[in-house]
Residue frames relative to the residue before (quaternion, step in Angstrom):
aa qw qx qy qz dx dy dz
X 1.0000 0.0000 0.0000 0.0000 0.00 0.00 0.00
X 0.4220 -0.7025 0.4460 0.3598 3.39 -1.12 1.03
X 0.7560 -0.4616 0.3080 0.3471 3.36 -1.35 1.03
X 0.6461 0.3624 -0.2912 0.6053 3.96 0.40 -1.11
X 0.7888 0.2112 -0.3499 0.4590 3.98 -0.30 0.03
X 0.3489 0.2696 -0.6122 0.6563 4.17 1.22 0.95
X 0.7071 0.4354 -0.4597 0.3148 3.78 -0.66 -0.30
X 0.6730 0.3327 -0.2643 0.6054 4.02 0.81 -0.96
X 0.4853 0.4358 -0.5232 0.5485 4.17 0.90 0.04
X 0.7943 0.2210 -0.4042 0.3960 3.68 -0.28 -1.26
X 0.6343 0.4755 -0.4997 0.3492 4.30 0.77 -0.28
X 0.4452 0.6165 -0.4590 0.4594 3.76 1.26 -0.18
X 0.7484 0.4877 -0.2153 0.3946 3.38 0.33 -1.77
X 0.7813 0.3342 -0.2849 0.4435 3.77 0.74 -0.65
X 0.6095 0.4059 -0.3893 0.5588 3.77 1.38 0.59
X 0.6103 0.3678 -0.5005 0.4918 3.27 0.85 0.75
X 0.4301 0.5415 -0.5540 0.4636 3.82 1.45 -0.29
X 0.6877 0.5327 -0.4332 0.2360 3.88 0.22 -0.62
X 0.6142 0.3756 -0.3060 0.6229 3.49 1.17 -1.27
X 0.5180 0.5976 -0.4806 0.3789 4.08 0.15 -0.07
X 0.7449 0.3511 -0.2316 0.5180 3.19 0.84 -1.55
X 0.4461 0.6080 -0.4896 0.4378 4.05 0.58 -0.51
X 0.6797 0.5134 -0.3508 0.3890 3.40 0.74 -2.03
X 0.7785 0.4398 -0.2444 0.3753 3.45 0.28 -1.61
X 0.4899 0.3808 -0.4637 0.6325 4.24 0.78 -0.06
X 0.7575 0.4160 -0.3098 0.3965 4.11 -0.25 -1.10
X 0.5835 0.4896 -0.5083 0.4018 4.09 0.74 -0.29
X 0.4823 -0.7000 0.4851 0.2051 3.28 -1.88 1.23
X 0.8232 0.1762 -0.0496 0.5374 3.13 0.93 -1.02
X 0.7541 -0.4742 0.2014 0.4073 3.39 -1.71 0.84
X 0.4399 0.7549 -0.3105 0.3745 3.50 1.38 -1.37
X 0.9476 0.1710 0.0338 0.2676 3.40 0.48 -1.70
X 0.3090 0.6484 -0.3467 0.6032 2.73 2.19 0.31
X 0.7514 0.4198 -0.2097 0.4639 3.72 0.70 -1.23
X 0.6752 0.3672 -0.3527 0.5338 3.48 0.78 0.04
X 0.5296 0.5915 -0.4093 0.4496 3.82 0.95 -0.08
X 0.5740 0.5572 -0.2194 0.5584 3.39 1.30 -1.45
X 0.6418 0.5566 -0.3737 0.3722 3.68 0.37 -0.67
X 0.7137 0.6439 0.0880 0.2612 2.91 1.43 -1.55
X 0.4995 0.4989 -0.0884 0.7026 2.58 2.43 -1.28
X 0.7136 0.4345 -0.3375 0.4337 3.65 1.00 -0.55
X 0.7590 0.3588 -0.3014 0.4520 3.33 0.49 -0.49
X 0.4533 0.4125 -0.5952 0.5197 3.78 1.37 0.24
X 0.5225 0.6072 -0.4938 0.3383 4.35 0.61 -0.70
X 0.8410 0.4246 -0.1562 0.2966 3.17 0.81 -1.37
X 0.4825 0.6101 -0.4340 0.4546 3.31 1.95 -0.55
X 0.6057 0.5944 -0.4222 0.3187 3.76 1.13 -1.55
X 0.5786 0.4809 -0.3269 0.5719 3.85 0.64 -1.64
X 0.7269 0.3089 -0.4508 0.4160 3.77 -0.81 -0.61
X 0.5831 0.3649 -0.3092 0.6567 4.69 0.67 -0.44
X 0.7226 0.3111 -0.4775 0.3914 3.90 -0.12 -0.08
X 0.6216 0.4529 -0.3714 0.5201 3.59 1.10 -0.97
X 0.6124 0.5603 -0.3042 0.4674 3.76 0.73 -0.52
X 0.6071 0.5178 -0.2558 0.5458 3.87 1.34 -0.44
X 0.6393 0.3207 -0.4292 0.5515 3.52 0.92 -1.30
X 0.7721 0.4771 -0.3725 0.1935 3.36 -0.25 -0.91
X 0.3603 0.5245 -0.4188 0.6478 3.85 1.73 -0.11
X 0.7465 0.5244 -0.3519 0.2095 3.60 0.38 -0.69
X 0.7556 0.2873 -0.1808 0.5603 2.70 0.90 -1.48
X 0.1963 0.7193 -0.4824 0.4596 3.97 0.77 0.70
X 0.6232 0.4640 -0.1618 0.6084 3.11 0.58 -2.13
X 0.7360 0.3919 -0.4253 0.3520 3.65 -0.52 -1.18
X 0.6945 0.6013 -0.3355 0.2086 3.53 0.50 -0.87
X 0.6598 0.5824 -0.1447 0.4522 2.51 1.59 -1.92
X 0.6677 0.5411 -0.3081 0.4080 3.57 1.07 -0.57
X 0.5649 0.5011 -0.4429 0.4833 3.64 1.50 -0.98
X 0.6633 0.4062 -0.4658 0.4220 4.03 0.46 -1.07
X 0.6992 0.4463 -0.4285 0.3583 3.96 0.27 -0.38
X 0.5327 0.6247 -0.4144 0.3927 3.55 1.12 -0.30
X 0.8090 0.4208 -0.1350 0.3876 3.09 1.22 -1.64
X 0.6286 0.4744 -0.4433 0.4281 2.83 1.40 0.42
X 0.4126 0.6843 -0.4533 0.3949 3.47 0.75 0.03
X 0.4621 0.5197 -0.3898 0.6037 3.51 1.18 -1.60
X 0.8220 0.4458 -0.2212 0.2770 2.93 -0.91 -1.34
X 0.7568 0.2964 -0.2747 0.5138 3.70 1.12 -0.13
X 0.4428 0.6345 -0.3178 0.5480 3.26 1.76 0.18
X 0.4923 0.4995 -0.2523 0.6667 3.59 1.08 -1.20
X 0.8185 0.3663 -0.3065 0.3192 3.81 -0.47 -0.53
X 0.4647 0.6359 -0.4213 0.4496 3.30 1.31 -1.08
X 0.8188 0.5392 0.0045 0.1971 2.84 0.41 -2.51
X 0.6877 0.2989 -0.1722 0.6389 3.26 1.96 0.11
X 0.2912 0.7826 -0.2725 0.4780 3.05 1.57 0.56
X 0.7252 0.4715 -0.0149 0.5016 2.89 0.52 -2.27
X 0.7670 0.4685 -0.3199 0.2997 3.50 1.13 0.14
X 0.5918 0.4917 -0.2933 0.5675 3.23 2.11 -0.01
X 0.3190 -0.6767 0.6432 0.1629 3.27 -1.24 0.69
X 0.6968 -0.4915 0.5050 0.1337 3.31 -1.53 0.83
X 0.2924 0.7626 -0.5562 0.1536 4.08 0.17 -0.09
X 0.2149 -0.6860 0.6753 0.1648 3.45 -1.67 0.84
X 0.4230 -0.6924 0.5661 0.1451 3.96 -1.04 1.48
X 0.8149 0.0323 0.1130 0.5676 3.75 -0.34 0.70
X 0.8993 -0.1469 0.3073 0.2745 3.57 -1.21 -0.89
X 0.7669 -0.1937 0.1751 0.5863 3.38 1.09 -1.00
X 0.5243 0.5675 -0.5002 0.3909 3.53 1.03 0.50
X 0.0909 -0.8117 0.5666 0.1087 3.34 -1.04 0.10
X 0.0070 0.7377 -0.6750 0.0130 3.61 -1.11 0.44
X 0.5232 -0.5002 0.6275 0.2869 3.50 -2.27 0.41
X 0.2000 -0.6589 0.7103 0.1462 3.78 -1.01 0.67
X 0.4383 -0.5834 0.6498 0.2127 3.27 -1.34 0.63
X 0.5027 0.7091 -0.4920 0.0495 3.54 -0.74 0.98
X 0.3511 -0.8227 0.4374 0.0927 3.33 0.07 1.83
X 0.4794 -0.7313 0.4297 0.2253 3.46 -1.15 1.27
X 0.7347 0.0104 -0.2830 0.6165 3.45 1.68 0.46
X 0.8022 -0.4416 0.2460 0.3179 2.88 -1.71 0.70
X 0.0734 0.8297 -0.5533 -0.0038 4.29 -0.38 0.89
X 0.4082 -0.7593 0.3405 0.3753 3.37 -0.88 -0.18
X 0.1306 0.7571 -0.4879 0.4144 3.01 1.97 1.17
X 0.2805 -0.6693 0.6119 0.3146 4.52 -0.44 1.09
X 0.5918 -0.5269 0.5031 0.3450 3.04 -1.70 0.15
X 0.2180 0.9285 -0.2966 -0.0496 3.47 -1.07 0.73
X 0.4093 -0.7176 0.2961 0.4795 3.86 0.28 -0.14
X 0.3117 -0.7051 0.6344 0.0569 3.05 -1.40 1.11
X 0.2408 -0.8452 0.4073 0.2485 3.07 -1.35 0.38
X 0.6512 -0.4604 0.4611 0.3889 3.65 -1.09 1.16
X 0.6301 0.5299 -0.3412 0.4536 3.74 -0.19 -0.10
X 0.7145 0.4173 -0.1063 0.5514 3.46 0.27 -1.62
X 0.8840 0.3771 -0.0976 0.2585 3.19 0.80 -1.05
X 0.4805 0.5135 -0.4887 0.5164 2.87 1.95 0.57
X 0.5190 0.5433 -0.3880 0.5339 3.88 1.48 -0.05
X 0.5975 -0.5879 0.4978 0.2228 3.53 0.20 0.53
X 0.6368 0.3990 -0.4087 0.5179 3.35 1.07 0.95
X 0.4000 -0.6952 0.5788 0.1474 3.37 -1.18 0.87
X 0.1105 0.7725 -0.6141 0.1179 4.00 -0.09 0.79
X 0.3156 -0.6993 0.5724 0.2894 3.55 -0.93 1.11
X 0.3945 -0.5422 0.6961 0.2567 3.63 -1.81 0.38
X 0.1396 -0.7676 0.6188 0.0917 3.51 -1.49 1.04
X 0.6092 -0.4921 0.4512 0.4279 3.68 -0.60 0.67
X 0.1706 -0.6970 0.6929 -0.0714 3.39 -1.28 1.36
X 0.5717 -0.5733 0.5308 0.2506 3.69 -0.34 1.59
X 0.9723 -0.0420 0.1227 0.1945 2.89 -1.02 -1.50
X 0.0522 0.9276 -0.3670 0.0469 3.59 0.71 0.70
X 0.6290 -0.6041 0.2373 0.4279 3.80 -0.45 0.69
X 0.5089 0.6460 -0.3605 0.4401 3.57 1.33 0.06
X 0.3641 -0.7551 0.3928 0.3781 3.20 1.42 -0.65
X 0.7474 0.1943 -0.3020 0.5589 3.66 1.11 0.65
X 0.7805 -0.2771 0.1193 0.5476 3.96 -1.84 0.25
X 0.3390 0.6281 -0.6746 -0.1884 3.26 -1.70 -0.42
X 0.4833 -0.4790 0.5220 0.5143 4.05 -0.96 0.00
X 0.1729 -0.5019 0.8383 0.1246 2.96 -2.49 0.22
X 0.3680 -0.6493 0.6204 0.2409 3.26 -1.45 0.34
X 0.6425 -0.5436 0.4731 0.2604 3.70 -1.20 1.56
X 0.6742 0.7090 -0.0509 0.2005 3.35 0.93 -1.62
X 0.6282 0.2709 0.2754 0.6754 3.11 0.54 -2.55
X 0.2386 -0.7383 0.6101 0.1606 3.73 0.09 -0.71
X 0.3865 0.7866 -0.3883 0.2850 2.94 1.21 0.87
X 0.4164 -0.8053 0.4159 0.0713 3.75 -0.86 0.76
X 0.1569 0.8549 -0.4923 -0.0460 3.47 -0.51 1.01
X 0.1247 -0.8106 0.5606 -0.1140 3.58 -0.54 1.49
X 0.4961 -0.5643 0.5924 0.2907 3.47 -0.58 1.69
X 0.1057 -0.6923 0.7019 0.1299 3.14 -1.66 0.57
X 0.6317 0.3300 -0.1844 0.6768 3.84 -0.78 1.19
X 0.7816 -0.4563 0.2009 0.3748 3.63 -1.04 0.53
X 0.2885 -0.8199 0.4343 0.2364 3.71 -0.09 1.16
X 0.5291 -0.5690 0.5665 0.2745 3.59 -1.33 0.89
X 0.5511 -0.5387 0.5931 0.2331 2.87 -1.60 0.40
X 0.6020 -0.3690 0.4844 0.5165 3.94 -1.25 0.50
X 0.7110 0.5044 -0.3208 0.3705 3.80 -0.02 -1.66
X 0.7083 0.3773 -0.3196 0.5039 3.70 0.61 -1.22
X 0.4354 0.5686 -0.5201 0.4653 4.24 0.80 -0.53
X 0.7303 0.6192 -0.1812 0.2244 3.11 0.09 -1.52
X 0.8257 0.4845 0.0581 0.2830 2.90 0.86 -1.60
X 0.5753 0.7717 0.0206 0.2702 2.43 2.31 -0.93
């Protein structure tokens, strides 16, 4: 049950405890005094079963709100290391993320890969010797992905620089 209608159940349930309890002081005889009392108990017990039924909507809610906080962090943290890689295209039709930080860190400069990095994850590319182009390009540790200049390959300096 949604939380606001356990709340108007347990305020229902404790304005009938009032005319219950009137009943149970206002019965004449044992007969009807004992069946009022029944009556008052099982409105007691309906309230407790909609409060325990509230905390637990509650703390539900609480939870659901810590994981949405933490994601926010967590998309705040990404933005915020984001904003340090540049887009760049390697040759012809490769492409890669350049490390370049809007102040000076002692984080080196480096390539990322375009893969990893459309997963929210920042993985460096390491020079790959020998590649079917016949000269350097990076792979990613990660993805196992492969970037190879297409058309005359840049130098590391001219990547860099770029």
């Amino acid at each position: 049950m949604p939380l606001l209608e356990t709340l108007a159940s347990i305020g229902s349930s404790i304005a009938s405890m009032g005319k219950l309890a009137k009943d149970v002081s206002e019965a004449t005889t044992p007969d009807k005094r004992n069946s009022a009392l029944i009556e008052f108990q099982n409105c007691i017990i309906q309230a407790n079963a909609n409060a325990m039924s509230a905390q637990a909507e509650c703390a539900s809610l609480i939870a659901l709100n810590r994981e949405l906080e933490e994601q926010v962090v967590k998309l705040k943290n990404w933005e915020a290391e984001a904003a340090d890689y540049t887009l760049k295209q390697f040759g012809s039709g490769s492409f890669f993320y350049i490390y370049t930080p809007s102040v000076q860190t002692a984080k080196p400069r480096h390539l990322a890969c375009v893969n990893c990095y459309q997963n929210r994850k920042i993985r460096i590319l390491h020079i790959l010797r020998n590649t079917k182009a016949g000269w350097p390009g990076w792979v990613c540790d990660e993805c196992e992905a492969v970037v190879v200049p297409g058309g005359t390959p840049p130098s590391v300096i001219e990547v860099y620089n770029a």
